[in-house]
C-alpha positions as CSV (number, residue, x, y, z in Angstrom):
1,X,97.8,106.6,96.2
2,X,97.0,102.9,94.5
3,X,96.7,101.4,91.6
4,X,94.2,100.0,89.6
5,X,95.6,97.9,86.8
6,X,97.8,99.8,84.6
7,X,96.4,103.0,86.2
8,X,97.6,105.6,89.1
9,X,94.9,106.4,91.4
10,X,94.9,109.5,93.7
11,X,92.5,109.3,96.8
12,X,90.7,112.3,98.1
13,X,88.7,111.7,101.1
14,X,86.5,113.8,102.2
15,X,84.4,113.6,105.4
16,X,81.4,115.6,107.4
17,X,80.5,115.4,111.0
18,X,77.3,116.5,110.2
19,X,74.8,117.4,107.3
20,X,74.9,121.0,108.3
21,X,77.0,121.4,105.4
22,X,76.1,119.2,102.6
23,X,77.3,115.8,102.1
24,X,80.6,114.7,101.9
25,X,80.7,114.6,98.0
26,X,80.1,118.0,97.9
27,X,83.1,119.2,98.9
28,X,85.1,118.6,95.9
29,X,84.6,122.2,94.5
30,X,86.1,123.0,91.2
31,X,88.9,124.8,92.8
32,X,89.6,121.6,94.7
33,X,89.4,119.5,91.3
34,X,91.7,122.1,89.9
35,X,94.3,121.7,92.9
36,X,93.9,117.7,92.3
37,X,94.8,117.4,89.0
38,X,98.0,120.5,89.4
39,X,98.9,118.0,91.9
40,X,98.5,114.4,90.3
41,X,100.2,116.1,87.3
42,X,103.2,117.3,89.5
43,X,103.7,114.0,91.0
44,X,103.6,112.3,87.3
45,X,106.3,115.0,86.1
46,X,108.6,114.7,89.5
47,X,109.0,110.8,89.3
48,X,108.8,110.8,85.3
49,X,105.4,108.7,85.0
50,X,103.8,108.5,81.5
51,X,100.7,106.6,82.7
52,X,96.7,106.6,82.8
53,X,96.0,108.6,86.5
54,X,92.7,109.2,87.9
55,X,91.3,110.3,91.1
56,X,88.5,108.9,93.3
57,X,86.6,110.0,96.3
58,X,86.0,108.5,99.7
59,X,83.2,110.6,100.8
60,X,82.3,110.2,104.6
61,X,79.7,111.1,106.0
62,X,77.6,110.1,109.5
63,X,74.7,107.8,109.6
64,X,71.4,108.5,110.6
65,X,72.8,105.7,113.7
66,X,74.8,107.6,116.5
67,X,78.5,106.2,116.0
68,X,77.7,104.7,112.4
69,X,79.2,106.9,109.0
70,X,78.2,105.7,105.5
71,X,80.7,105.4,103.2
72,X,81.0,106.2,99.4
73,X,83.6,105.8,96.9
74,X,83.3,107.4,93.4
75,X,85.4,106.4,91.0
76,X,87.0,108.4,88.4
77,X,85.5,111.6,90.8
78,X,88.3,113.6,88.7
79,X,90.1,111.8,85.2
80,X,92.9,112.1,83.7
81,X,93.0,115.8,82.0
């Protein structure tokens, strides 16, 4: 968790080994997205937060370079609902 100004942010990172798969960004499913923001909104209601939350997305995944993985953050991946 961070935050970006007056905003909370969640982190989801997700990573491949391979491309067998998809890429990394892929992964975040609607079910996943669903079981963010249950989650962000938990957290918020728990500690008694009233502010602006979003949630980005490391997606890793590896290079066409043996030992190299590209990086790729995507901001507001899930917002505030």
């Amino acid at each position: 968790m961070a935050r970006d100004g007056s905003a909370l942010v969640f982190v989801e990172v997700k990573a491949r080994r391979t491309m067998s798969f998809g890429a990394a960004v892929k992964a975040l499913t609607a079910r996943k997205v669903k079981r963010l923001v249950a989650t962000a909104q938990h957290y918020l209601a728990e500690h008694g937060l009233d502010t602006p939350w979003r949630v980005d997305l490391v997606a890793i995944d590896p290079s066409p370079r043996p030992g190299l993985a590209r990086v790729t953050l995507v901001r507001n991946a899930v917002s505030e609902q």
